[in-house]
C-alpha positions in Angstrom: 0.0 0.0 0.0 2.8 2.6 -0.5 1.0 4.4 -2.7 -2.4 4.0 -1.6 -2.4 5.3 2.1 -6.2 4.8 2.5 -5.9 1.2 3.8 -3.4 2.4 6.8 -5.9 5.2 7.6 -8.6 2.9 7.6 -6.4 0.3 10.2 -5.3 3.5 12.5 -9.4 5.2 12.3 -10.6 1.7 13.4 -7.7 1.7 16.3 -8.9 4.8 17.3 -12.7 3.8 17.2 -11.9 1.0 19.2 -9.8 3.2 21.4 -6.8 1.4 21.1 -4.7 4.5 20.1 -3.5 7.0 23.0 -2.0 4.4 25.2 1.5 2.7 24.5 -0.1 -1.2 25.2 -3.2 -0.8 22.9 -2.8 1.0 19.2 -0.8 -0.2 16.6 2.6 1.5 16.6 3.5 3.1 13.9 6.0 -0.1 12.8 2.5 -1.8 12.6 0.8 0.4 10.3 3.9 -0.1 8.2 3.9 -4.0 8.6 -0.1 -4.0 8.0 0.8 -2.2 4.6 2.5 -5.6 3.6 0.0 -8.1 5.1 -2.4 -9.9 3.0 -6.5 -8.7 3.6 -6.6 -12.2 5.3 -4.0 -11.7 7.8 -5.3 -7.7 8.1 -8.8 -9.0 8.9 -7.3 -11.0 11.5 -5.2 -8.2 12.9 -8.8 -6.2 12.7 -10.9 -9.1 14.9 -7.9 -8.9 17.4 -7.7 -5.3 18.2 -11.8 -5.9 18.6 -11.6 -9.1 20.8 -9.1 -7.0 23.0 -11.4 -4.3 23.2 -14.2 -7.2 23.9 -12.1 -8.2 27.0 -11.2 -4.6 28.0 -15.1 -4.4 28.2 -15.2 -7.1 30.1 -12.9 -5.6 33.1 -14.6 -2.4 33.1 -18.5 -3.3 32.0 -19.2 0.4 33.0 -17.7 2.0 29.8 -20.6 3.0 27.7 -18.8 4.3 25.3 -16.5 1.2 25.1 -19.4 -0.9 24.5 -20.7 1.3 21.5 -17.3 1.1 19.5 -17.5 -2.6 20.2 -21.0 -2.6 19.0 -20.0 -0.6 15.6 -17.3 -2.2 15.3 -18.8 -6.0 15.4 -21.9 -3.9 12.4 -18.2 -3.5 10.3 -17.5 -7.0 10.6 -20.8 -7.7 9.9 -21.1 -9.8 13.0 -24.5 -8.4 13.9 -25.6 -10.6 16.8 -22.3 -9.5 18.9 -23.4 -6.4 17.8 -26.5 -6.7 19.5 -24.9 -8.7 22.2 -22.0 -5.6 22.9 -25.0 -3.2 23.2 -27.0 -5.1 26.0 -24.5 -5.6 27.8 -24.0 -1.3 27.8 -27.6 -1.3 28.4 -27.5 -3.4 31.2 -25.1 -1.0 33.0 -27.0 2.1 31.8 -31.0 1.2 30.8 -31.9 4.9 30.1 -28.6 6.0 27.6 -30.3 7.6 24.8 -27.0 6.7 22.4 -27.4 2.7 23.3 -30.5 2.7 23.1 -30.7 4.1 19.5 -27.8 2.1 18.6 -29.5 -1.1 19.5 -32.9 -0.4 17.8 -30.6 0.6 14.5 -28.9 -2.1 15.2 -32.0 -4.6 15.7 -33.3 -3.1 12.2 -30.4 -4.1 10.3 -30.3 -7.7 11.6 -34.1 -7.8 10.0 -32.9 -6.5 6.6 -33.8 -2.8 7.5 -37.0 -3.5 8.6 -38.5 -2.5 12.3 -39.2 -5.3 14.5 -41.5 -5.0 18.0 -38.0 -4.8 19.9 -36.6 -2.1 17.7 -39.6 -0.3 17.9 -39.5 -0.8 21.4 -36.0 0.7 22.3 -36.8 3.2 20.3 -40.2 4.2 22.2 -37.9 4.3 25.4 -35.6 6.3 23.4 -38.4 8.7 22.6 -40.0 8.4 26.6 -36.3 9.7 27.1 -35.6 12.7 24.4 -38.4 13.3 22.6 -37.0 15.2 20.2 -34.1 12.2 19.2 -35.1 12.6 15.4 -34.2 8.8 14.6 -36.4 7.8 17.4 -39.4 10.2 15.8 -38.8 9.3 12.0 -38.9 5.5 12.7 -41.9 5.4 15.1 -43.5 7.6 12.9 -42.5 4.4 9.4 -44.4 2.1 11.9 -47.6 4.1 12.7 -47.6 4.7 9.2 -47.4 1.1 8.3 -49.9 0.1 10.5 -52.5 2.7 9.1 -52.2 5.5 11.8 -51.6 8.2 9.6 -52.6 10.9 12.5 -49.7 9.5 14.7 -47.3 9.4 11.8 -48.1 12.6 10.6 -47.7 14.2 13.9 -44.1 11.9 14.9 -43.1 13.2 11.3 -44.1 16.5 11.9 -42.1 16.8 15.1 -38.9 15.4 13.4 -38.9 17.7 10.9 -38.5 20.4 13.3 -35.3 19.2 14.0 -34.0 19.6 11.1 -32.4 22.5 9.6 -34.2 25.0 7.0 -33.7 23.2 3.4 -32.2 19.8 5.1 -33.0 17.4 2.9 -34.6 15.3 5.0 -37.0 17.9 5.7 -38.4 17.7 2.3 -38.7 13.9 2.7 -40.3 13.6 5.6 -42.7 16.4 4.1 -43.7 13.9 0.9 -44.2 11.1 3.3 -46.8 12.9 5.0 -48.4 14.8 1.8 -48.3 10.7 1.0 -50.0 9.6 4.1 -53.4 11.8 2.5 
């Protein structure tokens, strides 16, 4: 990878995420960014799953670290390992029920285990997400999907309405929430 540096600052942003930079036992040194330049994507997938699994055990010393558990969660979603996803995000949850981020994290996460598609205990997180901060915009736009599937356009309309409001004048996603509703008539 000499001339394509975007692999090595792919390897040192995951290190980072999985906040193994900063602290002389834990990153990659910078004779490892050079050695990871020469591995094969096999034995760099490997290197990636170990700096995970030691964050995994870190986790597992100090179950208190919220925001450990969420770079473990995002970090098993890049590997595609969804179910330790999940699994990562519990266990934050089960040192901090009410955290907003978790909580959002595992109903996104829950989604995309069901092909994108809201299940009762994504909904359900995000519900307490909503009980929580009821302006969390993900929290509004997806409650709002499943009142509107269900046929309760008055509830959608008016979880939709309230999430636009959190957007900025002209976002984008003003204008699509905006449709879905004009749709909902």
């Amino acid at each position: 990878f000499a001339r394509a540096p975007f692999p090595i600052q792919q390897l040192a942003a995951l290190a980072s995420q999985l906040g193994l930079q900063g602290e002389a036992p834990r990153g990659p040194t910078e004779e490892d960014v050079k050695a990871a330049q020469e591995m094969s994507p096999e034995d760099r997938q490997a290197m990636i799953e170990s700096m995970v699994a030691q964050l995994a055990e870190r986790l597992e010393e100090n179950p208190d670290d919220l925001a450990g558990w969420a770079r473990l969660a995002r970090s098993y979603a890049v590997l595609g390992k969804l179910d330790k996803a999940k699994q990562a995000l519990s266990s934050g949850l089960r040192a901090a029920p009410n955290n907003v981020d978790l909580l959002v994290l595992f109903g996104r996460t829950v989604r995309k285990m069901n092909g994108n598609r809201s299940t009762s205990e994504s909904l359900d997180a995000m519900r307490k997400v909503l009980a929580l901060a009821p302006t969390q915009v993900e929290a509004l736009w997806f409650l709002g999907d499943a009142a509107a599937e269900v046929g309760n356009k008055e509830k959608a309309k008016s979880l939709w309405e309230r999430a636009i409001l959190q957007f900025p004048a002209g976002a984008p996603e003003r204008a699509q929430l905006r449709t879905r509703i004009d749709q909902l008539k």
